[in-house]
TIKOLLUM-627966 format. One record per atom (N, C-alpha, C): atom name; chain; residue in three letters; residue number from 0; x, y, z. Coordinates in steps of 0.05 Angstrom, whole numbers, plus 5000, padded with zeros to 4 digits. Each point is the difference from the previous one (the first is absolute). Layout:
// TIKOLLUM-627966
- CA:A:Ala:NUM:X:Y:Z
...
***
This chain:
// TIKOLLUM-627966
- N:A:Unk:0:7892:7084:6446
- CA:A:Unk:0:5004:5004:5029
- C:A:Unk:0:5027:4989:5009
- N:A:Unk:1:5018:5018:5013
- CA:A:Unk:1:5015:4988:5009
- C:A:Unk:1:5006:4984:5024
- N:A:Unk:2:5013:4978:5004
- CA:A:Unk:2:5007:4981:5031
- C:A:Unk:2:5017:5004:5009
- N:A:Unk:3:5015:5024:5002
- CA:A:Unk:3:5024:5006:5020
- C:A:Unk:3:4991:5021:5007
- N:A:Unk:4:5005:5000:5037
- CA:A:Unk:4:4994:5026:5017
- C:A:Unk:4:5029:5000:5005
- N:A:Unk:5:4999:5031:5016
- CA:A:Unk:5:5017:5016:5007
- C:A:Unk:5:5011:5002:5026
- N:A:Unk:6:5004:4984:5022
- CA:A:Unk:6:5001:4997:5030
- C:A:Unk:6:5015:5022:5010
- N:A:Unk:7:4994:5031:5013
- CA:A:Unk:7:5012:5000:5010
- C:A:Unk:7:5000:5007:5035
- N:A:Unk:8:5029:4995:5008
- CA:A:Unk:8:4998:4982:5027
- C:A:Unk:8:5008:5019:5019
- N:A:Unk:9:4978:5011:5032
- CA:A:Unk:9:5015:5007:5013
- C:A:Unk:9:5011:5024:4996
- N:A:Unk:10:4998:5020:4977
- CA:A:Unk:10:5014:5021:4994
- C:A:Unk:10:4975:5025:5016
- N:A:Unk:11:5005:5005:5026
- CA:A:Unk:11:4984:5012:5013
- C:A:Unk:11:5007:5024:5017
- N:A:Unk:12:4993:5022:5003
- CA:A:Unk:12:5014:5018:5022
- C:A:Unk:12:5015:4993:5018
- N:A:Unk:13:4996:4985:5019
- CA:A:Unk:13:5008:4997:5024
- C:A:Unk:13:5025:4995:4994
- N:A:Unk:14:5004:4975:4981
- CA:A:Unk:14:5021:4990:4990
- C:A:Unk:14:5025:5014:4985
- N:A:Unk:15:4984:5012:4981
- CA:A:Unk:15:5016:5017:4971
- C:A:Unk:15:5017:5016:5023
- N:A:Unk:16:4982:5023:5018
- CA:A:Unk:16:5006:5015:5013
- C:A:Unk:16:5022:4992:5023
- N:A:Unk:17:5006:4979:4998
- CA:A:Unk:17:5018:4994:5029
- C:A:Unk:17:5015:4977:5000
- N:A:Unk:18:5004:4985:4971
- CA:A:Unk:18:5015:4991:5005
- C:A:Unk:18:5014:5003:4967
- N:A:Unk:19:5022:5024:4999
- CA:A:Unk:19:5014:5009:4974
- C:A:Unk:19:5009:4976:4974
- N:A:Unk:20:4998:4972:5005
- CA:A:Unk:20:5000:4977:4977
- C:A:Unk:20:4982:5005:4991
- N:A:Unk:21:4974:4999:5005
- CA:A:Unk:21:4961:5008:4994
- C:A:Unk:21:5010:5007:4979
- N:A:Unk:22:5005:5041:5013
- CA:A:Unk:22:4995:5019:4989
- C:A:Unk:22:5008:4997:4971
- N:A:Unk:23:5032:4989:4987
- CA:A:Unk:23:5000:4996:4981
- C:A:Unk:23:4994:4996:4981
- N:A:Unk:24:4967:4975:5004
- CA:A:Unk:24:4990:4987:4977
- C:A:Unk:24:4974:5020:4994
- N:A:Unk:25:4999:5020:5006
- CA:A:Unk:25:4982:5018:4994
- C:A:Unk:25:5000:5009:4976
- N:A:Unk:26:5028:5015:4997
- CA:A:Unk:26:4999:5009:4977
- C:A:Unk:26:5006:4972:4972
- N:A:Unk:27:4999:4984:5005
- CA:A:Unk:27:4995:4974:4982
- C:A:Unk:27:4980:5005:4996
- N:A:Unk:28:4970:4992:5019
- CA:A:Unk:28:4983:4991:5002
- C:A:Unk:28:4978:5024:4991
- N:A:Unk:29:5010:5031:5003
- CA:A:Unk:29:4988:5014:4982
- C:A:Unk:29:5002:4994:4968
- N:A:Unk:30:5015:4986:4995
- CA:A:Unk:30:5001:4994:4957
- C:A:Unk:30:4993:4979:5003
- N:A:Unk:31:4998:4968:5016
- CA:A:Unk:31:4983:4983:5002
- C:A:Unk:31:4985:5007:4995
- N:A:Unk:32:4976:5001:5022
- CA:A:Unk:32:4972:5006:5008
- C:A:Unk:32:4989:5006:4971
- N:A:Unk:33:5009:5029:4999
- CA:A:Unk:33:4988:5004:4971
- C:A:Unk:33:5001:4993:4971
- N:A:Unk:34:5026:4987:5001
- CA:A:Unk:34:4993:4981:4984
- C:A:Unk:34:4984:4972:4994
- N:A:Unk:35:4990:4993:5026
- CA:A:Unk:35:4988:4981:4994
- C:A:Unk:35:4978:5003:4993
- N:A:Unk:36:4983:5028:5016
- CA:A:Unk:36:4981:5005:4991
- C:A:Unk:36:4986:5008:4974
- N:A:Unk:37:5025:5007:4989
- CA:A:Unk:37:4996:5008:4965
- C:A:Unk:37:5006:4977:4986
- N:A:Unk:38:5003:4979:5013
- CA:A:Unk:38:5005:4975:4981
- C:A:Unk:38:4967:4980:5013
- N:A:Unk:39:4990:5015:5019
- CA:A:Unk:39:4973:4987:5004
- C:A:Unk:39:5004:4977:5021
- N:A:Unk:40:5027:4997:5014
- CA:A:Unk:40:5003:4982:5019
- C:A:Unk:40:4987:5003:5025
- N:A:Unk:41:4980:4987:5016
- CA:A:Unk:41:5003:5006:5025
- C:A:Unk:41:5009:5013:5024
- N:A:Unk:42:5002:5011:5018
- CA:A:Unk:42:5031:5012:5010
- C:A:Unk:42:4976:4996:5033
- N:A:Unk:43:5010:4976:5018
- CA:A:Unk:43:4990:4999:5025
- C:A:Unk:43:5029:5004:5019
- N:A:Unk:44:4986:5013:5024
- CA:A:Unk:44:5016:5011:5014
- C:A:Unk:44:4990:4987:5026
- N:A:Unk:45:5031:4996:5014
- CA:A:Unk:45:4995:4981:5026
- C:A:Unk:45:5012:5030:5032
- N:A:Unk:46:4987:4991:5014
- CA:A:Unk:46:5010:5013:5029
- C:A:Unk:46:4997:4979:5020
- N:A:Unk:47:5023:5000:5012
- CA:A:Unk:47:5003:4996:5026
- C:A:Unk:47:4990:5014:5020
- N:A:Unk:48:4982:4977:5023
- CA:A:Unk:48:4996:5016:5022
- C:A:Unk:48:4991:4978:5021
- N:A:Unk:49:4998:5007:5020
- CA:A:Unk:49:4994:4985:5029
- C:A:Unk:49:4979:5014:5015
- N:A:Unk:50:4974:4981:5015
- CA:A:Unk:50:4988:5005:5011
- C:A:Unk:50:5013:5026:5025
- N:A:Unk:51:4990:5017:5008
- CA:A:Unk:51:5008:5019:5018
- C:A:Unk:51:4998:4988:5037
- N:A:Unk:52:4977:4981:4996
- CA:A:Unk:52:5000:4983:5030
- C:A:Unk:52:5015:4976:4998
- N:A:Unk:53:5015:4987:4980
- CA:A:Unk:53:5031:4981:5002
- C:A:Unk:53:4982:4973:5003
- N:A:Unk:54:4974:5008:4978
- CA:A:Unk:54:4989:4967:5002
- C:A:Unk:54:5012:4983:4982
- N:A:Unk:55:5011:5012:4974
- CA:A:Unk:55:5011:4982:4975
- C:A:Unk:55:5024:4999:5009
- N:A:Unk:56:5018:5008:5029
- CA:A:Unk:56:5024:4993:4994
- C:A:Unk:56:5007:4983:5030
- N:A:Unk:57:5011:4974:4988
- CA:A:Unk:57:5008:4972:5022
- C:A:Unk:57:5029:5010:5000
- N:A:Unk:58:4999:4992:5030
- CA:A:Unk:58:5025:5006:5019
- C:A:Unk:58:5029:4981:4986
- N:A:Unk:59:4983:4973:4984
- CA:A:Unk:59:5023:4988:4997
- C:A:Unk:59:5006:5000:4969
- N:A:Unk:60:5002:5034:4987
- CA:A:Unk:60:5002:5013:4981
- C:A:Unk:60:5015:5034:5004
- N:A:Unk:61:5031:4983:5008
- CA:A:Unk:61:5006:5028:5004
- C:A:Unk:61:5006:5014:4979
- N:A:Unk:62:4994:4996:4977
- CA:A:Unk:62:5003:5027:4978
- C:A:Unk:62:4972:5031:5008
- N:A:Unk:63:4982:4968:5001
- CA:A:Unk:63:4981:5015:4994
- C:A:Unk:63:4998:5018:5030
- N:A:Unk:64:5000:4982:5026
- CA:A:Unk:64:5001:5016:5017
- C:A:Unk:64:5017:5034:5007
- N:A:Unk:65:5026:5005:4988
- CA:A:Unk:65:5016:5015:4988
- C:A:Unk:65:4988:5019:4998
- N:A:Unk:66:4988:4996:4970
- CA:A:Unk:66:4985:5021:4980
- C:A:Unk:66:4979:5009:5013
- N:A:Unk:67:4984:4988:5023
- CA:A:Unk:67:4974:5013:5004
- C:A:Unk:67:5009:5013:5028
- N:A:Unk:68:5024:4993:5012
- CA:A:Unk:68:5011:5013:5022
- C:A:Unk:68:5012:5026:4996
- N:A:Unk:69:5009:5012:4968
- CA:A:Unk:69:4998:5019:4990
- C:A:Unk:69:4992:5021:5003
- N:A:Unk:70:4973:4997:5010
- CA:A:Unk:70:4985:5025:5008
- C:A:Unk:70:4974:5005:4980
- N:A:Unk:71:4992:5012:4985
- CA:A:Unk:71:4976:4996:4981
- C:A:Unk:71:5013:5005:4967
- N:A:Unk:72:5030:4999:5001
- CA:A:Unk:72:5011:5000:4976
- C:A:Unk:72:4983:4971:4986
- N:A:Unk:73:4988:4978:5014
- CA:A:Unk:73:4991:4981:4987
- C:A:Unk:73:4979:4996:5004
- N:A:Unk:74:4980:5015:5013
- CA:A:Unk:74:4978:4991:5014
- C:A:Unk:74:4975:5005:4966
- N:A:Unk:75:4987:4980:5004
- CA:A:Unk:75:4981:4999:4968
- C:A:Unk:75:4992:5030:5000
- N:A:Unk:76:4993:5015:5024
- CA:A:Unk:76:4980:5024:4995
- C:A:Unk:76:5012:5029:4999
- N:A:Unk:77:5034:4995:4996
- CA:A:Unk:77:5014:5025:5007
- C:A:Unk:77:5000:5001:4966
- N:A:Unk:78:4996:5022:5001
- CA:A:Unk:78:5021:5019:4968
- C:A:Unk:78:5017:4999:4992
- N:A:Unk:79:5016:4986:5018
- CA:A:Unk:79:5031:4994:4986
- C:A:Unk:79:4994:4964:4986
- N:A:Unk:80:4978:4990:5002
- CA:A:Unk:80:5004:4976:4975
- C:A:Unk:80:4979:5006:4979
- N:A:Unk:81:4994:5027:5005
- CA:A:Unk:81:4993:4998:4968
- C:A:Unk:81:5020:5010:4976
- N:A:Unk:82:4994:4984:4981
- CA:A:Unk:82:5015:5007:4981
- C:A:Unk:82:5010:5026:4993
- N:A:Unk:83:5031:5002:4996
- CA:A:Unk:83:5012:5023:4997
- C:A:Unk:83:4984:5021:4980
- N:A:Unk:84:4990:5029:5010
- CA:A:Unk:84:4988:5007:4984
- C:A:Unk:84:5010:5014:4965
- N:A:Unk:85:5026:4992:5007
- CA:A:Unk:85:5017:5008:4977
- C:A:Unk:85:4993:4978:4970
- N:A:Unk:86:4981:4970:5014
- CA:A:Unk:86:4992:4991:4977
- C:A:Unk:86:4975:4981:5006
- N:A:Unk:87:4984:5026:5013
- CA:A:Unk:87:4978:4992:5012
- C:A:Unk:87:4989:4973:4977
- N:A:Unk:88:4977:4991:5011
- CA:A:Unk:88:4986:4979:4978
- C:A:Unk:88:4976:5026:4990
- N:A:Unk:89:4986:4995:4979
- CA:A:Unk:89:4986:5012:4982
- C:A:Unk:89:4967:4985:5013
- N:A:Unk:90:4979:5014:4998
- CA:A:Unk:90:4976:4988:5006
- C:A:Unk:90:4990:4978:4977
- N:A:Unk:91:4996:4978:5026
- CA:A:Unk:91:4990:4972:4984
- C:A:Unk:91:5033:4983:5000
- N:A:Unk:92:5022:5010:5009
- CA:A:Unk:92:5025:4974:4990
- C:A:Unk:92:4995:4993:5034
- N:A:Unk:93:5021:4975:5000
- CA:A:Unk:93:4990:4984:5025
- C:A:Unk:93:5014:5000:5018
- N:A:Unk:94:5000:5005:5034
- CA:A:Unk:94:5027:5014:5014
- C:A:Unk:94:4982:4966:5014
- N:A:Unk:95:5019:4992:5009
- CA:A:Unk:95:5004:4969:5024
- C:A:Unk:95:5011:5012:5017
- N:A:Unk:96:4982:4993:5024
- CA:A:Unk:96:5022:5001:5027
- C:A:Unk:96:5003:4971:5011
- N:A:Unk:97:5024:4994:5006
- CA:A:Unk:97:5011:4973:5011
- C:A:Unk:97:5013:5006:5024
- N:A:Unk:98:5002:4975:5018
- CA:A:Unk:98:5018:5003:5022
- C:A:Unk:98:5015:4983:5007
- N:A:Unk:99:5017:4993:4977
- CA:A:Unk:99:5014:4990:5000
- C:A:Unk:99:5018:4999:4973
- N:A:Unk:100:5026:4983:4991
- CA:A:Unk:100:5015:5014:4991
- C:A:Unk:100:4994:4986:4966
- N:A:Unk:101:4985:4990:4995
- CA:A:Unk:101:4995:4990:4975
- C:A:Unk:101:4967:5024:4994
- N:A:Unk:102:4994:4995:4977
- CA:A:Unk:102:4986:5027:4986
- C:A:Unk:102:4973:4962:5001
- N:A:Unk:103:5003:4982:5007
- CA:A:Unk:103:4977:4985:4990
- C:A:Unk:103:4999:4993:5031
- N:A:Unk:104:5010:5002:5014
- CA:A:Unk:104:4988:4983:5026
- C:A:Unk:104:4982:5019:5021
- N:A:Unk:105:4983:4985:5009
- CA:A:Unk:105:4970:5003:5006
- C:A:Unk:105:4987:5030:4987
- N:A:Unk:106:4999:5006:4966
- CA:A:Unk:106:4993:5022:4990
- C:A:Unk:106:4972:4982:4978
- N:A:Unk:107:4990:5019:4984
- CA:A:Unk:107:4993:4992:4977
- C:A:Unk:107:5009:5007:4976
- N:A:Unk:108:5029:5003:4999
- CA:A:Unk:108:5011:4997:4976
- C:A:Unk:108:5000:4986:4980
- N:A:Unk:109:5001:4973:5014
- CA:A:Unk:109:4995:4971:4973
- C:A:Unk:109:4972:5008:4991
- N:A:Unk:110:4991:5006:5013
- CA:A:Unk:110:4958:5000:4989
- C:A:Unk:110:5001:5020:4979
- N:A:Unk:111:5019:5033:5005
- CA:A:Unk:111:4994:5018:4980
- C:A:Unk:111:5013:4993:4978
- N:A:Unk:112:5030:4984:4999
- CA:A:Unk:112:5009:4997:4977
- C:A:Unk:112:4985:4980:4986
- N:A:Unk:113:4997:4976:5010
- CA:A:Unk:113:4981:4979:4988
- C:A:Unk:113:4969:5016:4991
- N:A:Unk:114:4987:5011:5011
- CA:A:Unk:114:4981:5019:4989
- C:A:Unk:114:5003:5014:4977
- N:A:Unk:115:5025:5014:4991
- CA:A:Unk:115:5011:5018:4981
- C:A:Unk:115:5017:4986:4978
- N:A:Unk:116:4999:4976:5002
- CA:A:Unk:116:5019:4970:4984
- C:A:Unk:116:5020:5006:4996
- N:A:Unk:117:5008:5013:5022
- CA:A:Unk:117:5040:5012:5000
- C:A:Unk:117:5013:4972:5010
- N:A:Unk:118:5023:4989:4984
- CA:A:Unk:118:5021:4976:5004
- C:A:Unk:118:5020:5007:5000
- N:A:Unk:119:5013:5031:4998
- CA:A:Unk:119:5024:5006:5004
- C:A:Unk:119:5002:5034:5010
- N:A:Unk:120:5023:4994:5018
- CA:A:Unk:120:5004:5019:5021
- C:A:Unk:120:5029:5012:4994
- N:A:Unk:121:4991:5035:5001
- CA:A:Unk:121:5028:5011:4998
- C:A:Unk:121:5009:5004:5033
- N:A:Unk:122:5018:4998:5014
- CA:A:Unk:122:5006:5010:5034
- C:A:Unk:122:5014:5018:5001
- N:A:Unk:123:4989:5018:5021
- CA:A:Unk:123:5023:5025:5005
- C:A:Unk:123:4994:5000:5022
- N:A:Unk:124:5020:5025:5015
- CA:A:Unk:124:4982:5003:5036
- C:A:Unk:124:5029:4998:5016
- N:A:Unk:125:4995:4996:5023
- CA:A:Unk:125:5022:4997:5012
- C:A:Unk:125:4986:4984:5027
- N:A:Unk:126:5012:4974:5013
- CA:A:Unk:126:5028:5012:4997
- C:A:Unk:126:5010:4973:4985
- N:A:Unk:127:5015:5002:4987
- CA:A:Unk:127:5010:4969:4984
- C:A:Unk:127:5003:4975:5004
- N:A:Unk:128:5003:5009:5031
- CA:A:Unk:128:5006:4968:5015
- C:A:Unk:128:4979:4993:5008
- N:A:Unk:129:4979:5017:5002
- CA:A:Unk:129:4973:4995:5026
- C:A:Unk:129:4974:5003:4973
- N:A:Unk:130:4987:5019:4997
- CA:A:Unk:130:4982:4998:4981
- C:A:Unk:130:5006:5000:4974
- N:A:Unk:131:5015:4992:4990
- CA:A:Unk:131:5004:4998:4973
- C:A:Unk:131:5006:4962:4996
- N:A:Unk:132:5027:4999:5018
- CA:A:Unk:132:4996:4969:4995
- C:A:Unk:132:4980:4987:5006
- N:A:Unk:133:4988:5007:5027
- CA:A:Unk:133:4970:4984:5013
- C:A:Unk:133:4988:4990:4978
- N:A:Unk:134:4988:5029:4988
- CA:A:Unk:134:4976:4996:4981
- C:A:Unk:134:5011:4985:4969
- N:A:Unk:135:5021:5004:5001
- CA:A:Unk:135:5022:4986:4972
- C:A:Unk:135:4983:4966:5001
- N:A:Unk:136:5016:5002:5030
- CA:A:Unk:136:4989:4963:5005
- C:A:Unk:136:4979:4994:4999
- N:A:Unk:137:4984:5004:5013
- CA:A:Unk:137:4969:5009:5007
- C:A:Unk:137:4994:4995:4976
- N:A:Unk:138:5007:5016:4980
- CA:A:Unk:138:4989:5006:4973
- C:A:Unk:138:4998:4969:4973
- N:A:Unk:139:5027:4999:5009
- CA:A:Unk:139:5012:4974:4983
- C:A:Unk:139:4990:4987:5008
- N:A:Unk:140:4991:4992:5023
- CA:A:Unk:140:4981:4972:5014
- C:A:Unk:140:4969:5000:4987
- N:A:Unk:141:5001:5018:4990
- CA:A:Unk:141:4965:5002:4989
- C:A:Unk:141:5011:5004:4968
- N:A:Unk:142:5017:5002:4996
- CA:A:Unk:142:4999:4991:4965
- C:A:Unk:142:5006:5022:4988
- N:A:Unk:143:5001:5025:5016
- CA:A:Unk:143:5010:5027:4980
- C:A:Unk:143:5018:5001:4986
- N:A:Unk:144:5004:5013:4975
- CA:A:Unk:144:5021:5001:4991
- C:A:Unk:144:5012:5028:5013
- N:A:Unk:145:5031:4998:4992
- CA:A:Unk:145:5014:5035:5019
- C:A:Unk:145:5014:5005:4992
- N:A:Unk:146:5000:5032:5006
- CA:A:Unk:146:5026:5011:4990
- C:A:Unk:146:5002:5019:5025
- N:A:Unk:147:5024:5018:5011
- CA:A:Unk:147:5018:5007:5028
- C:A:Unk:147:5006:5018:4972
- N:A:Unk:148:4990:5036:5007
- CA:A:Unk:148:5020:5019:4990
- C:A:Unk:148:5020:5005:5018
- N:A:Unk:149:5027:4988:4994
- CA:A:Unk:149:5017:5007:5022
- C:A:Unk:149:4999:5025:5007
- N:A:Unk:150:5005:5025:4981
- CA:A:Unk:150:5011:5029:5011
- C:A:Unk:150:4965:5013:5024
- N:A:Unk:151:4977:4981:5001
- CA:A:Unk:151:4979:5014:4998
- C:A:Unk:151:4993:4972:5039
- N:A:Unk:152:5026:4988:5013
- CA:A:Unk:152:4996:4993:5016
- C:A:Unk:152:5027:5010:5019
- N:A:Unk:153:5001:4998:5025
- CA:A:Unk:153:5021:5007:5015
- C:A:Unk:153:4999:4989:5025
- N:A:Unk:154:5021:4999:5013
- CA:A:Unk:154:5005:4983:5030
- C:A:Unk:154:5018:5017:5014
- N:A:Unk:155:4998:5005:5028
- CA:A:Unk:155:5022:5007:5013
- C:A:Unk:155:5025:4991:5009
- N:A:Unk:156:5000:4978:4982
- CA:A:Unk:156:5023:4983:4998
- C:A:Unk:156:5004:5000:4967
- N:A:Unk:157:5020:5019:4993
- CA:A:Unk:157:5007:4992:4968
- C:A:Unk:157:5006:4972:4985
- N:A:Unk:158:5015:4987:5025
- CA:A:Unk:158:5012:4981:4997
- C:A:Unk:158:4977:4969:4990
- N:A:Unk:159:4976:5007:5016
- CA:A:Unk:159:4978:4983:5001
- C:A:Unk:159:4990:5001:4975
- N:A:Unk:160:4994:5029:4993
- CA:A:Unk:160:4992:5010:4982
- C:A:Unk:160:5015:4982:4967
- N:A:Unk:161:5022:5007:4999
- CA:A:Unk:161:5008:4994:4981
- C:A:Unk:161:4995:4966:5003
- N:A:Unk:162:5004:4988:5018
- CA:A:Unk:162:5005:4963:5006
- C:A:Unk:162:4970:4995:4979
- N:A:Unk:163:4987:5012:5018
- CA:A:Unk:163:4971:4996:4986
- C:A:Unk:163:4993:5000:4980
- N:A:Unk:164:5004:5030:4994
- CA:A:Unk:164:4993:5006:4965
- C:A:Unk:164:5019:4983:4981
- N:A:Unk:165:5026:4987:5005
- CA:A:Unk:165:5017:5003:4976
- C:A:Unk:165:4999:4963:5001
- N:A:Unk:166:4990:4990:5023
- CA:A:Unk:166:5009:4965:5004
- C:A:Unk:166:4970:4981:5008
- N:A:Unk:167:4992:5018:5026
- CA:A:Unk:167:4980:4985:5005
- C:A:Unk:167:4965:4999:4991
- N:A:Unk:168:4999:5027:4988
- CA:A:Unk:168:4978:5004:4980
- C:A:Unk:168:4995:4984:4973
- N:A:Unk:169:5027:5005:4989
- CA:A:Unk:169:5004:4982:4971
- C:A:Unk:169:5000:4974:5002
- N:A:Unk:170:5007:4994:5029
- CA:A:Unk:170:4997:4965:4997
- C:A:Unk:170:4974:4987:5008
- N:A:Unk:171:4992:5026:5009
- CA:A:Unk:171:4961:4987:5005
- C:A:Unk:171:4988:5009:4974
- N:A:Unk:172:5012:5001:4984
- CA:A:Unk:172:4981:5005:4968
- C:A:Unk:172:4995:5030:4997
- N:A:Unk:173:5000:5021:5022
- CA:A:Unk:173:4998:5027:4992
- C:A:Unk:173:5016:5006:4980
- N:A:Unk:174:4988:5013:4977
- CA:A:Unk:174:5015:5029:4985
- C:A:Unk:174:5003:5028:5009
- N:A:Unk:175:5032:5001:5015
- CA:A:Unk:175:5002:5025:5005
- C:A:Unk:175:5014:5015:4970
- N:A:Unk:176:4988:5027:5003
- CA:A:Unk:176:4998:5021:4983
- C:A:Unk:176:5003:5027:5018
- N:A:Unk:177:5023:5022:4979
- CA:A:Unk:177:4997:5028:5016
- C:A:Unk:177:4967:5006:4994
- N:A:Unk:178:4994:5027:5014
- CA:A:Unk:178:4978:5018:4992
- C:A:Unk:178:5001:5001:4970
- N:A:Unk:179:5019:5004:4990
- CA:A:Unk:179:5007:5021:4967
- C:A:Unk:179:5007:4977:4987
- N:A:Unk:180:5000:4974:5006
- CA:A:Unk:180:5000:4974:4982
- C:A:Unk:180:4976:4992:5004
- N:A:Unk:181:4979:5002:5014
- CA:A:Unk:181:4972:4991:5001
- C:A:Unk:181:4983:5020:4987
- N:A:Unk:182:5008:5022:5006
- CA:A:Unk:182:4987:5025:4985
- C:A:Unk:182:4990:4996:4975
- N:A:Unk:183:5033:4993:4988
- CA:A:Unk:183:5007:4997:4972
- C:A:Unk:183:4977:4977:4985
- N:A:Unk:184:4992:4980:5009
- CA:A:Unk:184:4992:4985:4991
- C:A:Unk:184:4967:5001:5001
- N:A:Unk:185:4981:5025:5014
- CA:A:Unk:185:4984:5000:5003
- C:A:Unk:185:4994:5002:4979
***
């Protein structure tokens, strides 16, 4: 049995569709996905979304206030956060909705992985600075081991993007790896 799942983050219509950094990691995340599944890895899938009556979101949270001021591009019950159907989840893999920008906070993620004796986490998703590092931290605080496919995360800030992947991932103990260097090793 294997202990590494497949996180991926946030890669959802609303998103893919509208904001062109997303769209990128799609075509990554089509030779991911399936690879993991032929290597028997896990593969859970996270969405963002917000109550539609603005109960989960406090005034003295203007990100979050932002996003749900949006319109129903974020609201939990619109179509645009479900997962992009370009790599839909398969019946029985595990879609999390969170609302907020880490993949473990107020979800039951720790319960499914600890349930499934997964200790190490691959991350993808977007956006690099927001759900990818969150849950990075998040993750490392509970003992996971990690790895960050760089080409298979993205930010609307390249600049972030790269800070992250190339300095501040590696020094929190992540192994970053392309797609086609993690591939390789399945």
């Amino acid at each position: 049995m294997t202990t590494t799942a497949l996180i991926v983050g946030d890669l959802q219509a609303g998103i893919v569709d509208n904001y062109p950094f997303a769209a990128g990691v799609i075509p990554v995340m089509e030779r991911v996905i399936p690879a993991a599944r032929a290597a028997g890895i896990p593969v859970i899938f996270i969405r963002f979304g917000l109550r539609a009556s603005g109960l989960d979101v406090s005034t003295g949270n203007p990100v979050i206030t932002g996003l749900h001021g949006a319109g129903r591009l974020f609201h939990e019950d619109s179509p645009e956060t479900l997962v992009h159907p370009s790599i839909k989840p398969l019946p029985g893999e595990a879609v999390i909705l969170k609302h907020r920008a880490s993949a473990f906070a107020a979800t039951d993620l720790d319960l499914i992985l600890r349930a499934q004796r997964i200790d190490s986490l691959v991350l993808t998703g977007v956006a690099t600075a927001a759900m990818v590092a969150a849950t990075l931290y998040d993750a490392a605080d509970r003992d996971y081991r990690l790895t960050v496919l760089s080409d298979a995360c993205a930010d609307g800030e390249p600049d972030v993007h790269d800070f992250l992947i190339n300095r501040v991932f590696p020094a929190r103990g992540a192994n970053v790896l392309t797609s086609h260097e993690w591939i390789a090793h399945l």
